[in-house]
N, CA, C and O of each residue as an XYZ file, in Angstrom:
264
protein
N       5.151     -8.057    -11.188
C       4.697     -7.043    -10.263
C       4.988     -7.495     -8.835
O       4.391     -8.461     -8.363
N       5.736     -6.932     -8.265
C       5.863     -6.868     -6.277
C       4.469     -6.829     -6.096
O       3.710     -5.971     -6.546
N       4.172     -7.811     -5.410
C       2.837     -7.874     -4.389
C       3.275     -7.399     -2.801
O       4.249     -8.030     -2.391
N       2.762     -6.465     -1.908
C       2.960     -6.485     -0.451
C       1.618     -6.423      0.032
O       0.724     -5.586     -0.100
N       1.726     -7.880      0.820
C       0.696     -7.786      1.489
C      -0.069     -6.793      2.685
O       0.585     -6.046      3.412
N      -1.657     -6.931      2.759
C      -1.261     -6.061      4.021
C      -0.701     -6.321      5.570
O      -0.586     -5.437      6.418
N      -0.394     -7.662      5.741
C       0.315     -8.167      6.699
C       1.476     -7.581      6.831
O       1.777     -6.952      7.846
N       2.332     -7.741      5.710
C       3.502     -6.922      5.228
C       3.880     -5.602      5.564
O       4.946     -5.172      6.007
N       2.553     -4.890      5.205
C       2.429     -3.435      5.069
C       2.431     -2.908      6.446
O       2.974     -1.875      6.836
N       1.700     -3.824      7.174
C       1.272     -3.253      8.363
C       2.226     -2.979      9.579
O       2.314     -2.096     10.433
N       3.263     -4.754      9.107
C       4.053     -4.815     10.558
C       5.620     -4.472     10.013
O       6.379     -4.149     10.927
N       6.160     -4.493      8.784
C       7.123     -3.940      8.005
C       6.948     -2.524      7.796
O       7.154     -1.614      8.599
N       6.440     -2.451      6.323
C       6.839     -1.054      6.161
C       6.206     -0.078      6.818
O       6.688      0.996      6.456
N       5.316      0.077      7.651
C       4.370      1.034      8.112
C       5.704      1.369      9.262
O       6.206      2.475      9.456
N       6.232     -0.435     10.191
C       7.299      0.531     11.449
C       8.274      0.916     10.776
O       8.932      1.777     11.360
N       8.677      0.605      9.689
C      10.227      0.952      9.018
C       9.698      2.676      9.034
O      10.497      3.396      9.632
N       8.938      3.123      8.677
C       8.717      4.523      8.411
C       8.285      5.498      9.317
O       8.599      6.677      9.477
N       7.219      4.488     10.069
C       6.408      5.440     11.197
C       7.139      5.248     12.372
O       7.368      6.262     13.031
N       7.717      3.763     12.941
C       7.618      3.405     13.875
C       6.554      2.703     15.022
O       6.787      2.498     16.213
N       5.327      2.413     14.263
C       4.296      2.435     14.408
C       3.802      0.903     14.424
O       4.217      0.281     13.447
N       3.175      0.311     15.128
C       2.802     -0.947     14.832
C       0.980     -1.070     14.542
O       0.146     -0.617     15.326
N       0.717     -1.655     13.479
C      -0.579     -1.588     12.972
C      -1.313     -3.170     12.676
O      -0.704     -4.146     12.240
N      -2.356     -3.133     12.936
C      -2.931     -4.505     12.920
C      -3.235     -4.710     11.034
O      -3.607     -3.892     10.192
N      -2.980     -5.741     10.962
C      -3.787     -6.485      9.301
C      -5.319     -5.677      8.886
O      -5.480     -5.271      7.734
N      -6.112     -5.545      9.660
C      -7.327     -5.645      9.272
C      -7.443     -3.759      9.243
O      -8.389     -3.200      8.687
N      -6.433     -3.069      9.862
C      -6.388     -1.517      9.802
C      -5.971     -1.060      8.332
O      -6.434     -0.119      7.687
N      -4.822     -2.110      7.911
C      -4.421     -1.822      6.176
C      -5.751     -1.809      5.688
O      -6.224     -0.801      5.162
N      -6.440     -2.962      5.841
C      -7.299     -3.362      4.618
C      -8.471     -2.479      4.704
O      -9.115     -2.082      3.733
N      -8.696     -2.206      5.915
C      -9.725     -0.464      6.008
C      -9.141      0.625      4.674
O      -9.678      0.967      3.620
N      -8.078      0.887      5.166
C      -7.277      1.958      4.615
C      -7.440      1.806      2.865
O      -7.814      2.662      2.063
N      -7.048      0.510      2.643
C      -7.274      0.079      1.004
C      -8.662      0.467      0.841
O      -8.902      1.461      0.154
N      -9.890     -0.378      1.540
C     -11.132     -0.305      0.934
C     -12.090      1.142      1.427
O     -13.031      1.308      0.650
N     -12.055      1.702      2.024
C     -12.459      3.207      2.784
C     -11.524      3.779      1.957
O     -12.042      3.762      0.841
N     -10.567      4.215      1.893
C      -9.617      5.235      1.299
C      -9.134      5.610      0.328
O      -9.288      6.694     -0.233
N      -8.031      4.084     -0.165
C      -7.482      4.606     -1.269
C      -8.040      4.013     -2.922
O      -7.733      4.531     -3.995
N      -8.900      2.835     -2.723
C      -9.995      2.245     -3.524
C     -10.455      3.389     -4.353
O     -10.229      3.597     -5.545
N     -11.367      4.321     -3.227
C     -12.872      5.277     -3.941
C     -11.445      6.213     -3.981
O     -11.283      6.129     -5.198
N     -10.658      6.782     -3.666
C     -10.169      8.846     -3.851
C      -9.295      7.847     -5.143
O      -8.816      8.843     -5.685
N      -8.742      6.658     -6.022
C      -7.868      6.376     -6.781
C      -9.423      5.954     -8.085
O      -9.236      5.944     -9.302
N     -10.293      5.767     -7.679
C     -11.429      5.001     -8.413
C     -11.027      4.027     -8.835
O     -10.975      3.970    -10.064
N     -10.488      2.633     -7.921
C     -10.305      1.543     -8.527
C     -11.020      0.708     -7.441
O     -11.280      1.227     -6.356
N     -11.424     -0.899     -7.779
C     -12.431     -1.665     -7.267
C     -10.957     -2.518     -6.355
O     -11.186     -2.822     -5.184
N     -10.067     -2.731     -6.714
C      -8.782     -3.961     -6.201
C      -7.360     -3.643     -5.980
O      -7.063     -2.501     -6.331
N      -6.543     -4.250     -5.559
C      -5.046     -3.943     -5.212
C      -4.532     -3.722     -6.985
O      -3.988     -2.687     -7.371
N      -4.820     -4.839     -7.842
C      -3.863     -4.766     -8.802
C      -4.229     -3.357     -9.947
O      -3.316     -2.769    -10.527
N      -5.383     -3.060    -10.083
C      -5.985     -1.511    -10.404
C      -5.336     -0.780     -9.771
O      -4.609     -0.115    -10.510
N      -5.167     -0.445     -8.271
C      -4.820      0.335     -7.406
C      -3.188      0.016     -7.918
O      -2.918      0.862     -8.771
N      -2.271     -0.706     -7.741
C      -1.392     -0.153     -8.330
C      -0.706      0.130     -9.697
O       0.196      0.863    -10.101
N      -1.739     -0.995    -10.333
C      -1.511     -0.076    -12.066
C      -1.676      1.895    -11.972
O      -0.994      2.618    -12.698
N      -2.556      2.374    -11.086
C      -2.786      3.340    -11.465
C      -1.842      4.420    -10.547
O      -1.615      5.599    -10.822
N      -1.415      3.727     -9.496
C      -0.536      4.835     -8.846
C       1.333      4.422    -10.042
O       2.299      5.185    -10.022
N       1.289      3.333    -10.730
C       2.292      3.414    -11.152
C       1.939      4.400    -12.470
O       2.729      5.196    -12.977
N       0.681      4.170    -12.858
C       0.749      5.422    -14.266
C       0.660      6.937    -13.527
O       1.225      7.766    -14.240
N       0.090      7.542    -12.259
C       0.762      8.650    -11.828
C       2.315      8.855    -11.518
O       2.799      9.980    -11.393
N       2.997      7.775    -11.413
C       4.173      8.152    -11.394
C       4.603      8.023     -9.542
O       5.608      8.529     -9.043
N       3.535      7.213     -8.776
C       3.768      7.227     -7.261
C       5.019      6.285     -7.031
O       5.902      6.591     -6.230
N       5.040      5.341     -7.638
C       6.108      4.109     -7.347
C       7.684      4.519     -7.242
O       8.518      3.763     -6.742
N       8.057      6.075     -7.883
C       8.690      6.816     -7.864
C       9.246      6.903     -6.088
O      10.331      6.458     -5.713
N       8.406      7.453     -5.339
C       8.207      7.762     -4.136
C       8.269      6.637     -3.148
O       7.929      6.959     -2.010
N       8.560      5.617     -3.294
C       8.668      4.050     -2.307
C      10.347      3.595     -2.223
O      10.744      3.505     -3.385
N      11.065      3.392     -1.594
C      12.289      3.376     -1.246
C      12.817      1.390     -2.277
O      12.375      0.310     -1.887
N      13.478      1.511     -3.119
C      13.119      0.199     -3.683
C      13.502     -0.544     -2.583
O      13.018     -1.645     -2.844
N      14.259     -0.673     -1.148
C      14.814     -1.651     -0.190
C      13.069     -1.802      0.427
O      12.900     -2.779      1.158
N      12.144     -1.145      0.239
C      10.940     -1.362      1.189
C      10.449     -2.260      0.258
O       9.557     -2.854      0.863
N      10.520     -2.717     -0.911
C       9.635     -3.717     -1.677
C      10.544     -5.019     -1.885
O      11.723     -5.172     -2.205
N       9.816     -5.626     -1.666
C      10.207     -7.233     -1.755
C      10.801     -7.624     -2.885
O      11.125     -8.802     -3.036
């Protein structure tokens, strides 16, 4: 499994897409406020077992994953 951190997330793929520069500790809001409770999972590796059984991993550019 590709792990991206949210260090990763924040100062990589977030400007590759947005252009946007985002601090570490704004991902990890976003994980635990957001996508945690609307996915109902407690952790990262839940969280992406389950966006890969919707079929999201589909939707990520494979050059953006490590």
């Amino acid at each position: 499994m590709n792990r991206i951190r949210s260090r990763e997330v924040a100062m990589e793929v977030i400007y590759q897409m947005e252009g946007k520069k985002l601090r570490k500790g704004t991902i990890d809001c976003v994980f635990t406020d957001q996508l945690f409770p609307k996915f109902e999972v407690y952790n990262r590796q839940a969280l992406y077992a389950k966006l890969v059984q919707l079929g999201y991993n589909r939707l990520i550019p494979n050059e953006m994953l490590p």
